[in-house]
PLY file of the C-alpha trace (Angstrom):
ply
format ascii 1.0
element vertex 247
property float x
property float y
property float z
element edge 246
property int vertex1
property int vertex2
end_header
-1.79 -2.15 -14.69
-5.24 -0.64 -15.28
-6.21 0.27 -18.96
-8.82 2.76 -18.35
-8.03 4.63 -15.21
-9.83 7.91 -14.71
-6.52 10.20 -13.49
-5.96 12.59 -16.08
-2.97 14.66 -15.12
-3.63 18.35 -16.35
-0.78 19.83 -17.94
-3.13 22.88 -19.56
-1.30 24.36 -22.42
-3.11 26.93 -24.81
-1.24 26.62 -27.79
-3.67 27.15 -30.98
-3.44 31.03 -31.59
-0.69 32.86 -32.71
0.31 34.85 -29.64
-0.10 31.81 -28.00
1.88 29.66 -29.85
4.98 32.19 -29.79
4.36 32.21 -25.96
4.69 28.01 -25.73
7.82 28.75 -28.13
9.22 30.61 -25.95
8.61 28.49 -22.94
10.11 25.65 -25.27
13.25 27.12 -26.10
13.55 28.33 -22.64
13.44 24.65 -21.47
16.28 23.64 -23.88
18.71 26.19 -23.04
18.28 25.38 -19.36
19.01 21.39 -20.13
22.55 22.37 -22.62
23.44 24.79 -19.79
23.07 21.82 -17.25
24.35 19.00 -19.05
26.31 18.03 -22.09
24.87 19.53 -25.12
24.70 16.44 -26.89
20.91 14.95 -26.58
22.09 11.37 -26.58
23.81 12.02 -23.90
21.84 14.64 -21.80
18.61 12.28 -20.70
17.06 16.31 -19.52
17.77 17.61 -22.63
16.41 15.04 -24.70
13.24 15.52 -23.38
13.15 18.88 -24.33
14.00 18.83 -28.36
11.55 15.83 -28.45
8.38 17.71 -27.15
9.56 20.79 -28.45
9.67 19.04 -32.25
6.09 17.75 -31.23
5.14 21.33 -30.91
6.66 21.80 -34.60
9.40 23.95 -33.00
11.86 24.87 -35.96
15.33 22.57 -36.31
17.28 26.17 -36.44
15.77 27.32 -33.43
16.21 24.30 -31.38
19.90 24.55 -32.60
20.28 28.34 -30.91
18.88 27.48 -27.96
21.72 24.26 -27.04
24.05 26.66 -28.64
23.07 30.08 -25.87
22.72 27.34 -23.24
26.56 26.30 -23.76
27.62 30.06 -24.34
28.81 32.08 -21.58
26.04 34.96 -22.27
23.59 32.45 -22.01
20.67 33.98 -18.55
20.85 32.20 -15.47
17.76 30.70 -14.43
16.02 29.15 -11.73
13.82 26.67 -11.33
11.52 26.93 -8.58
8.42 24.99 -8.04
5.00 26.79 -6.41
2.13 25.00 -4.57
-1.48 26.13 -4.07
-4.79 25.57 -3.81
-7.88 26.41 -6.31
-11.09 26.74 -5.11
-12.84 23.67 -3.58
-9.38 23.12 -2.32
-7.88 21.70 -5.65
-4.19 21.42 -5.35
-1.87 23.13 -7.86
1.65 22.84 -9.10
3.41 25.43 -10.80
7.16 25.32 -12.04
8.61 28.29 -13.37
11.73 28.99 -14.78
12.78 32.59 -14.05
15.69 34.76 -14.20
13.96 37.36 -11.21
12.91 34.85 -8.92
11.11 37.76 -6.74
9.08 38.69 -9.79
8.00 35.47 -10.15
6.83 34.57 -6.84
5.06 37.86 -6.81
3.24 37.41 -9.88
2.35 33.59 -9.13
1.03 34.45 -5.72
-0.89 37.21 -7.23
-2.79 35.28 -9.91
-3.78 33.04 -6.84
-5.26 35.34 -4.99
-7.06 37.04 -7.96
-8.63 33.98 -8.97
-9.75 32.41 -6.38
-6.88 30.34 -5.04
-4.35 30.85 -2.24
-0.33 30.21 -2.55
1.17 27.97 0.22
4.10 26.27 1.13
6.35 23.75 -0.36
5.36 20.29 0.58
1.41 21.54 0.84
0.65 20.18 -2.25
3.14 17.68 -3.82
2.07 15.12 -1.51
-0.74 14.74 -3.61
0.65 13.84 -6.69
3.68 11.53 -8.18
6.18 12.43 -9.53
6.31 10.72 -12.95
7.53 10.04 -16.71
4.76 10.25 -19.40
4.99 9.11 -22.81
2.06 9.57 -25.16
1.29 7.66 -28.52
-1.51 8.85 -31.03
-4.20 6.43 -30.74
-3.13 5.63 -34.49
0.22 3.86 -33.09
-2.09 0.60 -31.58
-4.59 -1.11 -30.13
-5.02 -0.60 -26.59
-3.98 -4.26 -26.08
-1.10 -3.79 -28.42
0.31 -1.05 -26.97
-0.87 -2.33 -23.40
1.68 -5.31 -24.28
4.37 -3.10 -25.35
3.68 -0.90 -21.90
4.35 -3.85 -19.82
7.41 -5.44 -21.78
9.06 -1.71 -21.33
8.40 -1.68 -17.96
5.94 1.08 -17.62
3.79 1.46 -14.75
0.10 2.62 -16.24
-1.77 2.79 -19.37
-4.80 5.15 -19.78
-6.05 5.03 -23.84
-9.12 6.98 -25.24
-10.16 7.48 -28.75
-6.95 10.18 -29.50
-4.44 8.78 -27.36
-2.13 6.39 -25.35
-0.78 7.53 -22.46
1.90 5.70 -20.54
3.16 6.27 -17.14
6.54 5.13 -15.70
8.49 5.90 -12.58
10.32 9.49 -13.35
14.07 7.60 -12.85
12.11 4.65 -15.80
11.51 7.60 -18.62
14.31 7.10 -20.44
14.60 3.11 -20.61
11.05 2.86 -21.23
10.80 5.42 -24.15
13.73 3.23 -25.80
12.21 0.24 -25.62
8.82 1.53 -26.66
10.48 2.86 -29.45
11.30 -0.15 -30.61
7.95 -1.12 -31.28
5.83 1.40 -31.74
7.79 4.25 -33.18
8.57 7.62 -31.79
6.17 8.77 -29.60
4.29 11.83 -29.46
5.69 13.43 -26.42
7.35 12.54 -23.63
8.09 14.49 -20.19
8.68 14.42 -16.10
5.45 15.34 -14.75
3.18 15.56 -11.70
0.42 12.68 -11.86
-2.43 13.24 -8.95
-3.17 9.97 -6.78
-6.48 11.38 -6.92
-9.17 14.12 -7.88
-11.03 16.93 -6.83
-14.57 17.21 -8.32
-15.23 20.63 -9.24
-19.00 21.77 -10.12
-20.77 24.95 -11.04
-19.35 28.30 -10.72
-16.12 26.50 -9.78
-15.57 25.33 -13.08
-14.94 28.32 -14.81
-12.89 29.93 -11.76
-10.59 27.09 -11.68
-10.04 26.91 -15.63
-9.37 30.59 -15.42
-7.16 30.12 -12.82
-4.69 27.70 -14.37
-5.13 29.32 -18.10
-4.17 33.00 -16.57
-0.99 31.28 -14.81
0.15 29.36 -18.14
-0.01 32.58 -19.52
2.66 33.68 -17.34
5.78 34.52 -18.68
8.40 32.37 -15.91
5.72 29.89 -15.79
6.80 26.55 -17.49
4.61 24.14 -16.35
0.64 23.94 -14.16
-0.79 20.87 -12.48
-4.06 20.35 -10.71
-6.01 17.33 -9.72
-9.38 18.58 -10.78
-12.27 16.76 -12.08
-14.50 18.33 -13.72
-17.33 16.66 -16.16
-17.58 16.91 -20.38
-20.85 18.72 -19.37
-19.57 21.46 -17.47
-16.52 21.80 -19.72
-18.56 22.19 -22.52
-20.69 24.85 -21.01
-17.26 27.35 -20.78
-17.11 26.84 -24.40
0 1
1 2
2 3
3 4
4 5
5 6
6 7
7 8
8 9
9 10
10 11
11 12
12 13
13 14
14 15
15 16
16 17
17 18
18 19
19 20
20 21
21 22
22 23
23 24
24 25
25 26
26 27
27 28
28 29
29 30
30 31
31 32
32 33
33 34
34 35
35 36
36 37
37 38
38 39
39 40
40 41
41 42
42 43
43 44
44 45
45 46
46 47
47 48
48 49
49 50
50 51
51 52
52 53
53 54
54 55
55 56
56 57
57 58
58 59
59 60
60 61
61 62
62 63
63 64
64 65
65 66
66 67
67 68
68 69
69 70
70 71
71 72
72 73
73 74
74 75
75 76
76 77
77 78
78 79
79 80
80 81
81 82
82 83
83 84
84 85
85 86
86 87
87 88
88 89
89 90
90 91
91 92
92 93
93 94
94 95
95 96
96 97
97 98
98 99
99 100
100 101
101 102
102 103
103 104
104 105
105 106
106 107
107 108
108 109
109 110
110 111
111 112
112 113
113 114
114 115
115 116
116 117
117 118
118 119
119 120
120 121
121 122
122 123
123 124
124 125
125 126
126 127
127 128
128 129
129 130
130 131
131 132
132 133
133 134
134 135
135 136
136 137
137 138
138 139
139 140
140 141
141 142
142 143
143 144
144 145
145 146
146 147
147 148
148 149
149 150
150 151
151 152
152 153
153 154
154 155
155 156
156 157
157 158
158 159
159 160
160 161
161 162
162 163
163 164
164 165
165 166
166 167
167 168
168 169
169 170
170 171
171 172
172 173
173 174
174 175
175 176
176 177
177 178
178 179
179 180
180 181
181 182
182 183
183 184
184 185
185 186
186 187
187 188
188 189
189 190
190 191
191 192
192 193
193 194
194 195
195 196
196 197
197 198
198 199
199 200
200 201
201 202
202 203
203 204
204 205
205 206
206 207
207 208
208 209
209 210
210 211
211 212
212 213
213 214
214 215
215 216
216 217
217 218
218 219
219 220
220 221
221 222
222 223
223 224
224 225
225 226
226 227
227 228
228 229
229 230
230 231
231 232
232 233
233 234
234 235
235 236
236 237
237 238
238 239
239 240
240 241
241 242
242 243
243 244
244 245
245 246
């Protein structure tokens, strides 16, 4: 289990402004009302579900609000939605995920494969990307739960696969099937954590450099914006001093 491994899945959400905010909100609640509508609408019992109200609460997501959305996802007025997942490539041939949860499923496509081509990237086909990544659970602590040996420890007693900790944060990585077992027995330890989700971990990166840099972040920034988009992925690496110069 490696401590300080350099894989840093992107899951780029914009959240600080107010336009913004209401945006990941949305995108939040959305989420919810899709797991009630699948599954029992009991969180203890709905393993999908109680992924959602826990990162949803870490986004400060009000109680009453989380209550409406189980309640529309178990009412028969409640939209149908479907998930789809889109694959592409940025430039320098970074790969990206995109899941989407959409009630026009040719708008979406549309407007995904779009935002490609306007910035640089190309849409493909399913299967031309996810090979890339794994498909995984992540919980993350505030650095403030542990040490990285103490929560290393707790990691491996859980059963989780990876750790990667930095100055703000523990991250822990388990197989997707693991998520729930694992946050339960972390839990025991070290408290609630932070967030916790199914996501897409790349098996390795893509250096981007130069003019890339700001093509790429515009890229996955203009398709979290979005409206059907849920979720964006890329295996990019890109270095503190070129983030720093987009400001």
């Amino acid at each position: 289990m490696a401590g300080h491994s350099k894989f840093k899945n992107i899951m780029h959400r914009k959240g600080r402004a107010d336009a913004a905010r209401s945006k990941l909100f949305s995108k939040l609640s959305r989420e919810i009302t899709v797991a009630a509508k699948t599954g029992l609408p009991d969180p203890a019992m709905n393993p999908r579900l109680r992924l959602a109200v826990n990162n949803a609460k870490a986004e400060s997501l009000p109680k009453d609000v989380i209550e409406r959305a189980i309640k529309k996802g178990q009412g028969g007025d409640a939209e149908s939605y479907d998930e789809i997942r889109y694959e592409g490539f940025g430039p320098g041939g970074v790969g990206v995920i995109v899941e989407a949860l959409t009630d026009n499923k040719n708008r979406a496509a549309a407007n995904v494969r779009s935002i490609f081509a306007k910035n640089g990237g190309a849409l493909g086909e399913t299967g031309s990307v996810a090979f890339m990544f794994d498909r995984m659970g992540q919980i993350t602590y505030p650095a403030s739960a542990g040490s990285e040996d103490a929560v290393m420890e707790a990691a491996i007693e859980a059963g989780a696969e990876d750790v990667e900790s930095d100055e703000e944060s523990h991250v822990i990585w388990t197989a997707f099937e693991d998520l729930n077992a694992v946050i339960d027995a972390l839990a025991a330890q070290l408290g609630d954590p932070k967030t916790t989700a199914i996501t897409w971990r790349p098996k390795s990166l893509t250096p981007v450099e130069g003019d890339a840099v700001a093509t790429i972040m515009k890229l996955i920034d203009t398709l979290d914006d979005e409206d059907d988009v849920q979720n964006v992925y890329a295996n990019f690496d890109i270095s503190d001093e070129d983030l720093a110069k987009l400001g």
